[in-house]
C-alpha positions as CSV (number, residue, x, y, z in Angstrom):
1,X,0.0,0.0,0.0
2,X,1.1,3.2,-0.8
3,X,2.7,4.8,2.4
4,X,2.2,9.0,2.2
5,X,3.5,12.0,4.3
6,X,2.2,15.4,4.9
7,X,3.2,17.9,2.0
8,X,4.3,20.0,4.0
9,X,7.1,17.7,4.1
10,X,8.2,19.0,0.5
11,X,8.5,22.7,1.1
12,X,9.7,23.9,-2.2
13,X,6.3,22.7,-3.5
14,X,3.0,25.9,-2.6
15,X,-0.1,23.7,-3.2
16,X,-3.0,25.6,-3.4
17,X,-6.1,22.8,-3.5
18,X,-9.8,23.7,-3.9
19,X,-10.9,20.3,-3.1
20,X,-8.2,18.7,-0.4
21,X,-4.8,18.6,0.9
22,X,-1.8,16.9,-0.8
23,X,0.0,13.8,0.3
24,X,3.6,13.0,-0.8
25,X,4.5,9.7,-1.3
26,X,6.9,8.0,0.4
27,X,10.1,6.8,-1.0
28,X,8.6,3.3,-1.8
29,X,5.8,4.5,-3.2
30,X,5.2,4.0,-7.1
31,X,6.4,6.1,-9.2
32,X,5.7,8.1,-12.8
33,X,8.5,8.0,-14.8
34,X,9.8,9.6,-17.8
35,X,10.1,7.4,-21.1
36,X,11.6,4.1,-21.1
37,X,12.0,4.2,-24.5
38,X,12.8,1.3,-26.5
39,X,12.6,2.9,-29.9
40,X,11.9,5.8,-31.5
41,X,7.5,5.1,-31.1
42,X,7.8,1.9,-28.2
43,X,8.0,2.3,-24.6
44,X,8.2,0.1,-22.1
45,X,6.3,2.3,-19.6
46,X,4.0,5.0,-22.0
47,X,1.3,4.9,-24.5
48,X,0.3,8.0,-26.0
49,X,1.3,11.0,-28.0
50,X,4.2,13.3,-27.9
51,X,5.8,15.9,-29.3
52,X,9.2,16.2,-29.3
53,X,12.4,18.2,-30.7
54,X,11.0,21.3,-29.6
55,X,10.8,23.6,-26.8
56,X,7.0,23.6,-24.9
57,X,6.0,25.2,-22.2
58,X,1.9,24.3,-22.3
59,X,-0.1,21.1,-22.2
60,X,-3.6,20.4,-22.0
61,X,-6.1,17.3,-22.6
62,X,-9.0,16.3,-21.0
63,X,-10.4,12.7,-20.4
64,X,-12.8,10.3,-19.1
65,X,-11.5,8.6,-16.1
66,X,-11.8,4.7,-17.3
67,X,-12.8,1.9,-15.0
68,X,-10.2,-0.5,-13.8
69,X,-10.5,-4.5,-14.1
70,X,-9.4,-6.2,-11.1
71,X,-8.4,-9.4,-10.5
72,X,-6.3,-10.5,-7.3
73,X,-3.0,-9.3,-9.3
74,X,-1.8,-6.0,-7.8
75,X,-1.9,-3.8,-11.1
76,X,-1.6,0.1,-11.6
77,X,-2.5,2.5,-14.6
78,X,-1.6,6.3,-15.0
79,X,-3.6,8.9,-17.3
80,X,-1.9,12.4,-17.6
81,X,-0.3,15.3,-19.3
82,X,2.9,16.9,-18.4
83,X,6.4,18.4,-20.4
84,X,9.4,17.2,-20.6
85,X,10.4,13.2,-20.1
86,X,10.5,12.2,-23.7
87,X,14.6,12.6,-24.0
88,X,15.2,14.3,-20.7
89,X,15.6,13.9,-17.3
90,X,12.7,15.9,-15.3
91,X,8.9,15.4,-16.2
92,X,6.8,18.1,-14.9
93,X,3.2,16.3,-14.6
94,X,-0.2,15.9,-13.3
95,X,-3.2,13.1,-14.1
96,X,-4.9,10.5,-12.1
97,X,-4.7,6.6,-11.8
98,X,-6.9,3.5,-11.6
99,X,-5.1,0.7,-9.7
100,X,-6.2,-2.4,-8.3
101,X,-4.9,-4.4,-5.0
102,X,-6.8,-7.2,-3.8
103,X,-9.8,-6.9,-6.5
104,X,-10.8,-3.5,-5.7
105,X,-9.6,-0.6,-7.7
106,X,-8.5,2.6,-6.3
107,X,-9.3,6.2,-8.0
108,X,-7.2,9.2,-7.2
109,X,-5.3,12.2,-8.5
110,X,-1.8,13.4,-8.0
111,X,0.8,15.7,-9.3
112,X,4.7,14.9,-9.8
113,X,8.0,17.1,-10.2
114,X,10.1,14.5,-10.9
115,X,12.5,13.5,-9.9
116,X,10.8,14.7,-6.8
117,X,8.1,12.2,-5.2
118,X,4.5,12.3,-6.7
119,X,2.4,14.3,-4.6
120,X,-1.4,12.3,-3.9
121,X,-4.7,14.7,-4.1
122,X,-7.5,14.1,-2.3
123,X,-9.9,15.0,-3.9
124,X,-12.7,11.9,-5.0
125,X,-12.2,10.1,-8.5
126,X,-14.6,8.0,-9.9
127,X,-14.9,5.7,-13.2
128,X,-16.6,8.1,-15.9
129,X,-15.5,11.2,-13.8
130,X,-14.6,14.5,-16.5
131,X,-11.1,15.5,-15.9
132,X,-9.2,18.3,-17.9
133,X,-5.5,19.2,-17.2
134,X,-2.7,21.1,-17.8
135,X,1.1,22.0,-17.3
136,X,2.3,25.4,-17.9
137,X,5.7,27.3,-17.1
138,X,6.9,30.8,-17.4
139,X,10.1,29.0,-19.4
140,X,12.6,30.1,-16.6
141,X,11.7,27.5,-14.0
142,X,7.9,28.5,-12.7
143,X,5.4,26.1,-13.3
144,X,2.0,25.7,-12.9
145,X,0.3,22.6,-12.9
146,X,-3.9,22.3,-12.7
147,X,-6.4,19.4,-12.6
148,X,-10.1,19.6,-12.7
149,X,-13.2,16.9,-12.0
150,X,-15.7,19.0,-13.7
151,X,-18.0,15.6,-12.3
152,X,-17.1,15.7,-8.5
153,X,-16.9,19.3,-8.8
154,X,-13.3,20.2,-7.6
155,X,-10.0,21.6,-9.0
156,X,-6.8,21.8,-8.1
157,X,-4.2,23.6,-9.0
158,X,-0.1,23.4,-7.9
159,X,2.5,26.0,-8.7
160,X,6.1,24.4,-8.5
161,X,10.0,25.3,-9.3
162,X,12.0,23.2,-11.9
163,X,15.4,25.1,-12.9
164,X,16.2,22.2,-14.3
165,X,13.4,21.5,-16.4
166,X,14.7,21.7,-20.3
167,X,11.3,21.8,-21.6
168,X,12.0,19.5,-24.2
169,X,8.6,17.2,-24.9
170,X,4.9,17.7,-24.1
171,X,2.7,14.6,-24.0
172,X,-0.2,13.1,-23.8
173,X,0.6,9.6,-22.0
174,X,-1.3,6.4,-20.1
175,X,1.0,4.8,-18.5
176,X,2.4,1.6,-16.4
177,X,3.9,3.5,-13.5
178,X,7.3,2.2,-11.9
179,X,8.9,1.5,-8.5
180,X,12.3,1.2,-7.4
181,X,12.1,-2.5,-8.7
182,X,11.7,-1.4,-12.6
183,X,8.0,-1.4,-14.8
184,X,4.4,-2.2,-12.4
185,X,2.2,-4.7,-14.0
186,X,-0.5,-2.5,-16.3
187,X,-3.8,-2.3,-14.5
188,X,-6.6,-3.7,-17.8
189,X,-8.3,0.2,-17.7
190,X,-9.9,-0.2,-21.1
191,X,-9.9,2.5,-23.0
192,X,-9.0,5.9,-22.0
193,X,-10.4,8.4,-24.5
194,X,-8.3,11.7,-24.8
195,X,-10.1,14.7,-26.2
196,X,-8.6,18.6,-27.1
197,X,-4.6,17.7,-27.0
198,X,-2.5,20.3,-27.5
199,X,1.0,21.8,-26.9
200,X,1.6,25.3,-26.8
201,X,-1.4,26.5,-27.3
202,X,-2.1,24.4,-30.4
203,X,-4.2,20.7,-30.7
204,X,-2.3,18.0,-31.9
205,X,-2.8,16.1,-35.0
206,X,-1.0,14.0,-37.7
207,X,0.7,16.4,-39.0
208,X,2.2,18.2,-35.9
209,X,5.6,18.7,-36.4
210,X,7.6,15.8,-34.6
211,X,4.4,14.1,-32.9
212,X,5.1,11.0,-31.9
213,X,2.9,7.8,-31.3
214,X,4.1,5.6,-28.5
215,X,2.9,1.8,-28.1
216,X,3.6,0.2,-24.8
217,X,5.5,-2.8,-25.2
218,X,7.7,-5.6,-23.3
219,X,9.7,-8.1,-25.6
220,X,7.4,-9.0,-28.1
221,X,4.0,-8.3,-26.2
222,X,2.4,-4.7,-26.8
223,X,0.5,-3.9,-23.5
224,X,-1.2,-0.6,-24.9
225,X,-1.8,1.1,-27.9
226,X,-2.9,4.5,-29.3
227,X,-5.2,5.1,-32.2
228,X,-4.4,7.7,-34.7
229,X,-5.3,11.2,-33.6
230,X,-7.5,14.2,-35.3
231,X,-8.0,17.4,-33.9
232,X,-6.7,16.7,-30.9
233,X,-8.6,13.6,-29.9
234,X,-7.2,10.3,-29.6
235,X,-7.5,6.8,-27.1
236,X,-5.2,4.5,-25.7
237,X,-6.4,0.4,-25.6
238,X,-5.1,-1.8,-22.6
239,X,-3.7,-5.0,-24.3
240,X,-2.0,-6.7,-22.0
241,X,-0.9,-6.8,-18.5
């Protein structure tokens, strides 16, 4: 189980919640990481969209939060936006997560500075909730990260420092989250339908310059998969496990 601390605990970080107070996770706690990428368009931890060999300092999407399928496995599944982590370092990020542990699945947001710990939101996530998102920064290390359930009626919104931060991707990602012991098992969410993608300020299609489309895959077995995108709109399909 995911062991959390006060956020006040990580005092670089000024939350300012509608909804709830923020939790920090512990140092065992799992993890969103940026790309493991296996080749140009396969990942062993994202599936998605991104844009890449540029410099971005906005993302946006919105989505519906899709229902995990639990069986006794202990499985977890990410949905979120953020810059950077597509060929750097840092990943500036916020979304939510379905996960499962003993056959009941767990809904919840959070935020992440990473390499800093993710930060857990309280406020309530349901399957079929509306959620909109975005990451935004002043492009001199100021960034403001802001979720919204339009359905449970909350939004919360983080401003965070990241000199670091080279701006260098912005995405659109579901993803198998990690621990210190490598890649989680992929929680079987579905489909997760993205709608109004964009990066700086424009929606992302086909023909965005340096867009890339990310399948999930270990070895031989792809674990999630994108569709192609229009306007902005896309979904990513839960394969395998």
């Amino acid at each position: 189980m995911r062991k959390v601390l006060i956020a006040t605990a990580c005092a670089a970080l000024l939350v300012v919640a509608a909804a709830a107070d923020a939790h920090v996770a512990s140092p065992a706690a799992v993890r969103f990481d940026p790309n493991k990428k296996i080749s140009q368009s396969t990942s062993s931890n994202w599936s998605g969209y991104s844009a890449i060999n540029g410099h971005y300092t906005s993302v946006s999407a919105s989505w519906k939060q899709p229902t995990a399928s639990c069986t006794s496995a202990t499985t977890y599944s990410s949905f979120w936006v953020g810059l950077d982590g597509d060929g750097s370092s840092t990943v500036e990020q916020t979304g939510t997560s379905a996960d499962c542990s003993g056959g009941t699945a767990k809904y919840y947001a959070w935020y992440e500075m990473y390499p800093k710990f993710p930060v857990n939101l309280k406020g309530t996530v349901r399957p079929g909730d509306h959620l909109s998102a975005s990451v935004t920064t002043n492009g001199s290390g100021s960034f403001t990260l802001t979720i919204s359930d339009s359905t449970q009626g909350w939004t919360n919104t983080t401003t965070a420092r990241l000199k670091s931060a080279k701006l260098a991707s912005a995405e659109v990602i579901a993803e198998a989250p990690s621990s210190s012991g490598g890649v989680l098992p992929l929680a079987n969410f579905g489909t997760v339908s993205f709608s109004g993608a964009s990066a700086n300020g424009a929606l992302l299609t086909s023909s965005t310059p340096h867009i890339d489309p990310i399948t999930m895959q270990s070895g031989s077995t792809v674990k999630a998969q994108p569709s192609s995108i229009s306007n902005g709109a896309f979904s990513v399909a839960w394969k395998h496990s």
